[in-house]
PAZADO-877676 format. One line per field, with one value per residue (C-alpha): residue in three letters; x, y, z. Coordinates in pm, 1 decimal. Layout:
<recs>
res <- [ALA  ...] .
xx <- [X  ...] .
yy <- [Y  ...] .
zz <- [Z  ...] .
</recs>
This chain:
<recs>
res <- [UNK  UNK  UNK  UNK  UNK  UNK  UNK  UNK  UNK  UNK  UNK  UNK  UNK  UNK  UNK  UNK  UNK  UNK  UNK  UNK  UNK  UNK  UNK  UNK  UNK  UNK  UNK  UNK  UNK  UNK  UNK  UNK  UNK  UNK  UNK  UNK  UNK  UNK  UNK  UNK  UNK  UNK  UNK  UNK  UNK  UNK  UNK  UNK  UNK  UNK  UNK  UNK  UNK  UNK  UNK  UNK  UNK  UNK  UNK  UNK  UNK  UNK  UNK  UNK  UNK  UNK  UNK  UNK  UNK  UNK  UNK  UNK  UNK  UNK  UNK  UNK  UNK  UNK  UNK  UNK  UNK  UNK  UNK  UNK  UNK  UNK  UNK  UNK  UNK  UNK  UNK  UNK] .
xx <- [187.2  137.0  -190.3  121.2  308.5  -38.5  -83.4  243.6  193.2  -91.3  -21.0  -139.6  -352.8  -497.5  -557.4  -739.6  -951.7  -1052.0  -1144.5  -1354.6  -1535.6  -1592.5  -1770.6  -1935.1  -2315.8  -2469.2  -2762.8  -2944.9  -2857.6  -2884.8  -3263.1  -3127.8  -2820.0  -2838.3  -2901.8  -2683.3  -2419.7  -2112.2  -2166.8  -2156.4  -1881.0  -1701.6  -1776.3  -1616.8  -1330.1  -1183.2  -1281.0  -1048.9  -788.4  -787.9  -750.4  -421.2  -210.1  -304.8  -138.1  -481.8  -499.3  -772.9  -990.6  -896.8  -1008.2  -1367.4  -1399.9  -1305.3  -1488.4  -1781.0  -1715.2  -1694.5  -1970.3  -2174.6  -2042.2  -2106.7  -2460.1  -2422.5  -2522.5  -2756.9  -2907.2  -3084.1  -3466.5  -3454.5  -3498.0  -3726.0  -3945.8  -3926.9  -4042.4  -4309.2  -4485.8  -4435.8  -4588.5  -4894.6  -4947.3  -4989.8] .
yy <- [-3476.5  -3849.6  -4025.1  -4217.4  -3944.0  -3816.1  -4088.1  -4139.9  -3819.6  -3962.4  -4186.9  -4545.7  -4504.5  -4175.7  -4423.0  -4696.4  -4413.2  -4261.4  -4621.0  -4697.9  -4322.1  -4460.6  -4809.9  -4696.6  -4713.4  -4375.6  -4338.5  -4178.2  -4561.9  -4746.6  -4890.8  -4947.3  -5141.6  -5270.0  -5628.8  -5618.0  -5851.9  -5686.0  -5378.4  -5470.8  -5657.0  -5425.1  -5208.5  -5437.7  -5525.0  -5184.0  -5099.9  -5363.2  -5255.5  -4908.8  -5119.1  -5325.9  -5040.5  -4921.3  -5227.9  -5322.0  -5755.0  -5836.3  -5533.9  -5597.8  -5967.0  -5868.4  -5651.3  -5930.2  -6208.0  -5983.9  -5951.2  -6301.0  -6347.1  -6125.4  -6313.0  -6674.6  -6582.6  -6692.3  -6335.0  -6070.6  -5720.7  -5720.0  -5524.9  -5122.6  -5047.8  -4762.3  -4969.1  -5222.2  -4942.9  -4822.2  -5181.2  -5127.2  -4766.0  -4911.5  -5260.2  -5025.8] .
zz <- [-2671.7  -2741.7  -2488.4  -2389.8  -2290.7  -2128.3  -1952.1  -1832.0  -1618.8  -1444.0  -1127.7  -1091.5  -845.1  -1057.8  -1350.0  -1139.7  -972.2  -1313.5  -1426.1  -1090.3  -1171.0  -1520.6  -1457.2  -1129.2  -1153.7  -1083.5  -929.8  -1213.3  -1365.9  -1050.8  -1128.4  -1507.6  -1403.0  -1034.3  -1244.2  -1487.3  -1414.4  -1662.6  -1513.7  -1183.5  -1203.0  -1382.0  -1119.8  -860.7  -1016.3  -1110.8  -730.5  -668.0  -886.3  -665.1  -339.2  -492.7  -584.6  -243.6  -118.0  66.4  -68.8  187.6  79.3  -291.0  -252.5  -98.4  -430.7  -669.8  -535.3  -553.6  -936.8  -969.9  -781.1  -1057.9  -1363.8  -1177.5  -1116.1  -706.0  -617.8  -725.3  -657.9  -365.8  -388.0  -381.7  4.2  -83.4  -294.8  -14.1  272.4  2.5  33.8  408.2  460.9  246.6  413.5  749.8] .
</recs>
């Protein structure tokens, strides 16, 4: 069987799942790549892709302006909250 025919058995909304699995950060690569502005928007953008065959724009849109968001450098990863409560349990 031809990966056309393969894929051809697999739904939309299968594909754009597998592809959100794929470029999600896990969290053994979360300190690695929470920077990383390709991979987050990556990340963001094939979430979105999962929302519009869902026929869900407004939720899609959050997700993409996110992306661009990454590649346009207007936002970034916020600090680690349990390296932030670290500096907290040792300023008490």
């Amino acid at each position: 069987m031809s990966q056309t025919s393969q894929l051809n058995e697999i739904s939309t909304l299968e594909l754009a799942q597998a592809l959100m699995e794929r470029l999600s950060i896990s969290p053994d690569d979360w300190h690695r790549l929470k920077s990383n502005r390709n991979s987050r928007a990556s990340e963001q953008a094939a979430a979105a892709m999962v929302f519009l065959v869902k026929n869900e724009p407004q939720e899609a849109q959050a997700r993409l302006q996110q992306a661009v968001g990454w590649l346009d450098k207007s936002i970034s990863a916020p600090p680690c909250p349990t390296h932030g409560h670290q500096r907290e349990e040792i300023k008490e």
